[in-house]
Structure formats: C-alpha cells, structure tokens
C-alpha positions in Angstrom: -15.6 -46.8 -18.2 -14.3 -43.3 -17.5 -10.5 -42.4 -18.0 -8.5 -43.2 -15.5 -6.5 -40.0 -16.3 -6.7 -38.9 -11.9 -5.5 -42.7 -11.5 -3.3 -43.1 -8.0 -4.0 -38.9 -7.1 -5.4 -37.9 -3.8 -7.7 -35.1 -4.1 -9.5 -32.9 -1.5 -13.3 -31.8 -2.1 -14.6 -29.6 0.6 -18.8 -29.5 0.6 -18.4 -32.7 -0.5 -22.1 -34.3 0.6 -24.6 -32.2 -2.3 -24.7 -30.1 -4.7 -21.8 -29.1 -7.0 -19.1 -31.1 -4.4 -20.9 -34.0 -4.4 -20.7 -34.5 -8.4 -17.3 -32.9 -8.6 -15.9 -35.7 -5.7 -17.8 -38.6 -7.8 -16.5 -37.7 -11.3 -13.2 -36.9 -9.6 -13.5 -40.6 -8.4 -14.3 -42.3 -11.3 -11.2 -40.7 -13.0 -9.2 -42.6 -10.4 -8.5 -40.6 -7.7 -9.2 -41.1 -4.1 -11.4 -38.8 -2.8 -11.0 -37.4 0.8 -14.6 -35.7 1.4 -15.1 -32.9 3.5 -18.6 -32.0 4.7 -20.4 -31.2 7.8 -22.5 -34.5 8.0 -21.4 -37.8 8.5 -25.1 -39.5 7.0 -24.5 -37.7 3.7 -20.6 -38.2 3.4 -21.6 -42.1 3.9 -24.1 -41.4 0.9 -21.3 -39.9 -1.1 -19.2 -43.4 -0.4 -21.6 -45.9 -1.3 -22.2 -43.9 -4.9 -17.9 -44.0 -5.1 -17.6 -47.8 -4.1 -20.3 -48.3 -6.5 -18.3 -46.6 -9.3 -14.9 -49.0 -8.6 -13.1 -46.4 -6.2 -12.5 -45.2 -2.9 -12.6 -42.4 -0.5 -12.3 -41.4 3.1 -14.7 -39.5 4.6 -13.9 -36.5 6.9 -17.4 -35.0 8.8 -15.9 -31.6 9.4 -16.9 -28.2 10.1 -15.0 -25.4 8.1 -14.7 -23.1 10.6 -13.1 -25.3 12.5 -9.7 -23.9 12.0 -7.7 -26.7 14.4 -9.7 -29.3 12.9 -8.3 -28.1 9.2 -4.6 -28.2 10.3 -5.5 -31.5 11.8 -6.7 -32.7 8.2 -3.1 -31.2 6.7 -1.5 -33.5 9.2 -3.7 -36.5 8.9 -3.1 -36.5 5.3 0.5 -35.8 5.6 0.7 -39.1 7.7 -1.3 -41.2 5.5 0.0 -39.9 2.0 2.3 -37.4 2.6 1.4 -35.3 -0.3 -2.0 -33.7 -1.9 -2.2 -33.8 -5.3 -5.6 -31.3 -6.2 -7.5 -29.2 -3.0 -11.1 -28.5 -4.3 -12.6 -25.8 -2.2 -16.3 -25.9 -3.3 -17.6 -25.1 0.3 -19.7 -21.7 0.9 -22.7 -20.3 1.8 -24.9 -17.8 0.4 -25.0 -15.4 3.6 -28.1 -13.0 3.1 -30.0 -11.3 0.8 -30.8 -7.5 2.3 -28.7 -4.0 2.2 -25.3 -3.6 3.3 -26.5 -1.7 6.2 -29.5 -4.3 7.5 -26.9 -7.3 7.6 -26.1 -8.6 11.1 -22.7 -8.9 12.4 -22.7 -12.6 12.5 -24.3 -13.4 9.6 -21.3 -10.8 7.9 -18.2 -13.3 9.8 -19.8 -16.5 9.1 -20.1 -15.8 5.5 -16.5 -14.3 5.6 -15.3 -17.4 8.0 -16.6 -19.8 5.1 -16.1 -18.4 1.9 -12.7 -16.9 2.7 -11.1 -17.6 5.6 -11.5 -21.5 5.9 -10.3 -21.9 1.7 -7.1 -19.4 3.2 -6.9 -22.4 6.0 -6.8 -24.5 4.0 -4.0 -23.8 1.7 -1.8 -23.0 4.6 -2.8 -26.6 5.9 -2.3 -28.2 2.5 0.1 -26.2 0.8 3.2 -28.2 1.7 1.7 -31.5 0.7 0.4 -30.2 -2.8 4.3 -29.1 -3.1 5.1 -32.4 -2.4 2.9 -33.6 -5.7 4.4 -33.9 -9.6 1.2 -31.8 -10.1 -0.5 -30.5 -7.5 -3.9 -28.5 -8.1 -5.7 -25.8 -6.4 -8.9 -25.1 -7.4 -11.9 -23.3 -5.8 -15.3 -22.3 -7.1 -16.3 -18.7 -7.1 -19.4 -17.0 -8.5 -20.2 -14.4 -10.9 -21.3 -12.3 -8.4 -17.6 -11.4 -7.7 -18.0 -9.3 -10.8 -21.8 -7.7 -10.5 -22.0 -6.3 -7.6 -25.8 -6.6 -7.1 -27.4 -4.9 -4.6 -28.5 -7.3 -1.9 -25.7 -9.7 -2.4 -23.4 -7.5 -0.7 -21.7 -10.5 1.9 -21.4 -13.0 -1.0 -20.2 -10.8 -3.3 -17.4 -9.3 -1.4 -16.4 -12.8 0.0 -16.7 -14.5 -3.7 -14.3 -11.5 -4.6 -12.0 -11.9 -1.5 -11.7 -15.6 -2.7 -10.8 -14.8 -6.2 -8.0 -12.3 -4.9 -6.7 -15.5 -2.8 -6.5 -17.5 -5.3 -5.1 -15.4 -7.5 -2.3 -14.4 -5.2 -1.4 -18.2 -4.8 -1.3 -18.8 -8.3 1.7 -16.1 -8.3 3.3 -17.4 -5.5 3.1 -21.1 -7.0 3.9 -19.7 -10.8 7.4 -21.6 -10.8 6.2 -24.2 -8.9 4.2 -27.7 -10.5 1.4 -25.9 -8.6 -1.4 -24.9 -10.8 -4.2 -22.8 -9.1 -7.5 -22.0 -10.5 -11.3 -20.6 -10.6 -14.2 -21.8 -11.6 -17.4 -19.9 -12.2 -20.0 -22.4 -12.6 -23.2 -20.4 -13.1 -26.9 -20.7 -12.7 -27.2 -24.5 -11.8 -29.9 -27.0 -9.9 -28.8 -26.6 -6.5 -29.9 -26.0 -3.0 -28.2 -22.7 -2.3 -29.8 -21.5 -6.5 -32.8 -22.5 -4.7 -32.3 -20.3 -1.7 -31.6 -17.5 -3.7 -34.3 -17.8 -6.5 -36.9 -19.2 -5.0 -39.1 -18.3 -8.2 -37.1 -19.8 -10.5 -38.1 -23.2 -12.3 -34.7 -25.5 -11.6 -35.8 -27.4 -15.1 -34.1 -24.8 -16.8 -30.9 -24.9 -14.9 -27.6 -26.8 -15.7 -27.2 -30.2 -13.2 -23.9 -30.1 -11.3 -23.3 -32.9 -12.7 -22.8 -31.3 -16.3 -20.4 -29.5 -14.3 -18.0 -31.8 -12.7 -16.3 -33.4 -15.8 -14.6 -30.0 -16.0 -13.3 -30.3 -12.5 -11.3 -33.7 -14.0 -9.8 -31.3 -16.8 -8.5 -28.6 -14.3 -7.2 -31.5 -11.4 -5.2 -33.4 -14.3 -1.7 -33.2 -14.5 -2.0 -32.0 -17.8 -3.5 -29.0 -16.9 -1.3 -25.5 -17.2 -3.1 -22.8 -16.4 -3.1 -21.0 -13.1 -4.5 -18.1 -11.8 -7.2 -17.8 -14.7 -11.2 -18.4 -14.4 -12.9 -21.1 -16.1 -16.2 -19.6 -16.9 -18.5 -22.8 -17.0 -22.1 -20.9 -18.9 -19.3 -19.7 -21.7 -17.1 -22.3 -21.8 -13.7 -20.3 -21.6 -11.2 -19.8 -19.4 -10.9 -16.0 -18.8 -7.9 -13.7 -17.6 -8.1 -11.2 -15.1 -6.6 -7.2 -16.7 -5.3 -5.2 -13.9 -5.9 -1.7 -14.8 -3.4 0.7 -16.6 
C-alpha cells in the first residue's frame, strides 16, 4: 500500500490518457489524491479511471482540448465550484511539433506547437492560480525537456517552446516565492513513450526508462513537504538543478 502522503489533495494532470501523464495521474492517485484528468479522449481517460478505482481512489475525468482556451477557464471555475481550491497543476501536455529547419516549418505547425506547449500551461495558471492560492500547499509543476538547453538543429519549434515554458515557470515561481506556492520543472529524459518514438524512430525502447519509473517523483514534488520552486528536477541525473543568470 503506497503512502497516503497526497491524502484528501486535488491535483490537476493535463495529457493525462498515456504516456508520462498517465503514470504520473495513477501514482499521484495512489498517494491519495483525487485526480482531475485532462486529455483529449474520453475512451482513454475512462481507461485511466478504471486503473485509479482499481488502486482504491478516485478521479474525474475532463475530455478536453488544450487549445481550447474557454474550455480551460471553464475547468478553473468548475473546480472552483466543486472544491474551491487546487492543491498541485501538473502540466505534462505537449507535442513534439516537427523535425526539419527553422526555415522549412509551416506556419501552423509553428502556433500549434506554441498554442500547446506554451500558451495553454500560461492558461492554465491564470485559470488555476487563484485556487492553488487557496491551498496550504499548492504545487505547480510542468515537464520540460532537455532540449530547452541543446538547441539541436531540427528541433527548432520544441526547443524554443520547451524554453518558453521553462521562462514561465520560472517567472511564476518568483511571483509565488512568498506565497505556499511552490512551482517546478521536471526534465524527464529519454523514456518509452509515444512522442520518444516519433522522434527516434531507430531507437530500441528496451533501453529506455518506463514512465512509470518516473512518476514516483511527481508524488515528491506535489507533496506538501516539498520546498523548492523555480528549480529543475533533472530525472536521468537525479538532481534538482538551478538556473545562473549571467554576470
């Protein structure tokens, strides 16, 4: 039996149906908090329940589209009504966007990437931000990339959305310093998912880290406990890094 150490917290996990959300909403679960999960697709949220009611806890599913933007304000006030606080906002929604030169990338491919890696976590928090001030301990955490940091060529629209999100996030954490609000990053690394796939075809997925490895991790930075903020946990080394501003 996991600790209940999430026991009687609401938590929101965007891209909640696969992948990295999906084990990050069901360890997030077992630790006792009810899960609101966010994805596109009500058949796999429904999946996503059974595998929480099977663990001993509850969730509410939201099929959503996060570039929706009056369907995210109508989450804030949805959960406002039921709750009326949030106590952790996991933003693990993105997509990968496409692999070619700067120059060959299509306008639409460039917003859409923007619209979901950026703009629908910045939403977000000004959907949710008054109800995680309304919690003892409210947490903010969204998953980033390393890719923010390497610049590779080719990866030009998640890059520069992966380091728009990490500028966000940062940003919050400042505003929130004095608040109970904690706000963090999380880097997970090479793992078995579908978007890994996408991007390294090539690659054998036997060698890769499960998301699931991941998501205790998830339970460390959503507990109240938790006192960092506006630092990167860096899942392949096991550290939580700070960002230098230059001289």
């Amino acid at each position: 039996m996991a600790d209940k150490v999430l026991d009687g917290r609401v938590a929101v996990v965007t891209g909640a149906s696969r992948g990295i959300g999906r084990a990050a909403a069901l360890a997030l679960a077992e630790a006792g908090a009810h899960v609101v999960a966010v994805a596109r697709t009500q058949g796999a949220l429904e999946e996503v329940d059974d595998a929480i009611r099977a663990a001993g806890s509850s969730a509410t599913l939201v099929p959503l589209n996060l570039t929706d933007w009056d369907a995210i304000d109508r989450l804030g006030a949805a959960l406002n009504e039921r709750f009326g606080k949030l106590d952790i906002l996991l933003g693990n929604a993105g997509v990968l966007g496409a692999l070619m030169p700067l120059a060959h990338i299509t306008p639409k491919v460039w917003q859409q990437t923007l619209d979901v890696n950026v703009t629908a976590n910045w939403r977000l928090l000004r959907s949710l931000d008054p109800l995680l001030q309304r919690s003892d301990a409210g947490r903010a955490i969204f998953v980033s990339s390393g890719a923010a940091h390497k610049a590779r060529a080719y990866w030009g629209p998640y890059a520069v959305t992966k380091a728009a999100l990490e500028a966000m996030v940062r940003t919050y954490a400042s505003e929130t310093e004095t608040t109970p609000i904690r706000a963090m990053l999380v880097n997970p690394g090479p793992l078995r998912t579908a978007m890994r796939r996408s991007a390294m075809p090539g690659e054998d997925p036997e060698t890769l880290r499960t998301p699931e490895e991941l998501a205790p991790h998830f339970v460390r930075l959503s507990s109240p406990a938790w006192n960092e903020t506006g630092r990167l946990y860096d899942f392949p080394s096991d550290r939580v890094l700070n960002f230098r501003a230059p001289e």
